[in-house]
C-alpha positions in Angstrom: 0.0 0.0 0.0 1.4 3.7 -1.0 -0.1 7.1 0.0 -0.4 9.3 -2.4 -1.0 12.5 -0.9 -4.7 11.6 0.7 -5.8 8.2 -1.2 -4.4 4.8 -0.4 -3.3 2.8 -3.7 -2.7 -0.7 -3.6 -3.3 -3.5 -6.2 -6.6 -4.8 -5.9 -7.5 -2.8 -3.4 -11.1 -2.0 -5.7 -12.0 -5.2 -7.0 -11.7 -7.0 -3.5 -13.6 -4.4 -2.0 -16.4 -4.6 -4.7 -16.5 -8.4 -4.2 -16.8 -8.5 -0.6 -19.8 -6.0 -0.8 -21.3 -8.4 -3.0 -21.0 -10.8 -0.5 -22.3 -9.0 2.2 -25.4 -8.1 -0.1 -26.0 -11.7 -0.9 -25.8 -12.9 2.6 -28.8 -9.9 3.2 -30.7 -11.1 0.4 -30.8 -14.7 1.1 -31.5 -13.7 4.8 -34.5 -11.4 3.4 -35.7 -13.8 1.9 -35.5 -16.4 3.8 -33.9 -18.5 0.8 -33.3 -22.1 2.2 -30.4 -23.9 1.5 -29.0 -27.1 1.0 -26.0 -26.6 3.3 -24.0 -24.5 5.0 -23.0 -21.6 3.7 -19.1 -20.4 4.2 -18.5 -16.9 3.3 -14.9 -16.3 2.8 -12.7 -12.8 2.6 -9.4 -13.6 1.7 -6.2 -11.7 1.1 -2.9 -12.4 -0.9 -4.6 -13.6 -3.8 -2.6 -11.3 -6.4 1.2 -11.6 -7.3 3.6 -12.6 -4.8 0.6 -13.4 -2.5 0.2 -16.7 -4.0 -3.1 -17.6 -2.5 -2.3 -17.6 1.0 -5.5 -16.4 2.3 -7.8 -19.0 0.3 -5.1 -21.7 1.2 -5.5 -20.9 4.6 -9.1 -21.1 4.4 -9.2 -24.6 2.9 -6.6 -25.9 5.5 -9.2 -24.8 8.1 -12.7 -25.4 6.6 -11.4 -27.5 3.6 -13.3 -30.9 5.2 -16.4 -29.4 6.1 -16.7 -28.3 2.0 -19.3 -30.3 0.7 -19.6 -28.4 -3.5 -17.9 -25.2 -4.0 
């Protein structure tokens, strides 16, 4: 992350923040509606998923909830 005089810039910094917004509103909606599922339901923010991050954050998350995934 760099400052530029008063804004943050770092790579991805948009599109992960758009996508966990999404999440958040689907999680409302399905709530709202009362939208049964099938199974549970894992909601997962992640980090380190550009460059030299290599994935970490969603291969952390499958070493801790990778056996209770039943479909992806």
């Amino acid at each position: 992350v760099k400052r530029v005089r008063h804004e943050l810039h770092a790579p991805g910094i948009w599109d992960d923040s758009a996508g966990l917004a999404g999440l958040i509103q689907l999680v409302k909606g399905l709530r709202a509606l009362q939208t049964p599922l099938r199974g549970r339901l894992l909601i997962v923010a992640t980090a380190g998923e550009e460059g030299l991050g290599d994935l970490r954050g969603m291969k952390q998350a499958f070493k801790c909830y990778g056996s209770e995934i039943d479909m992806v």
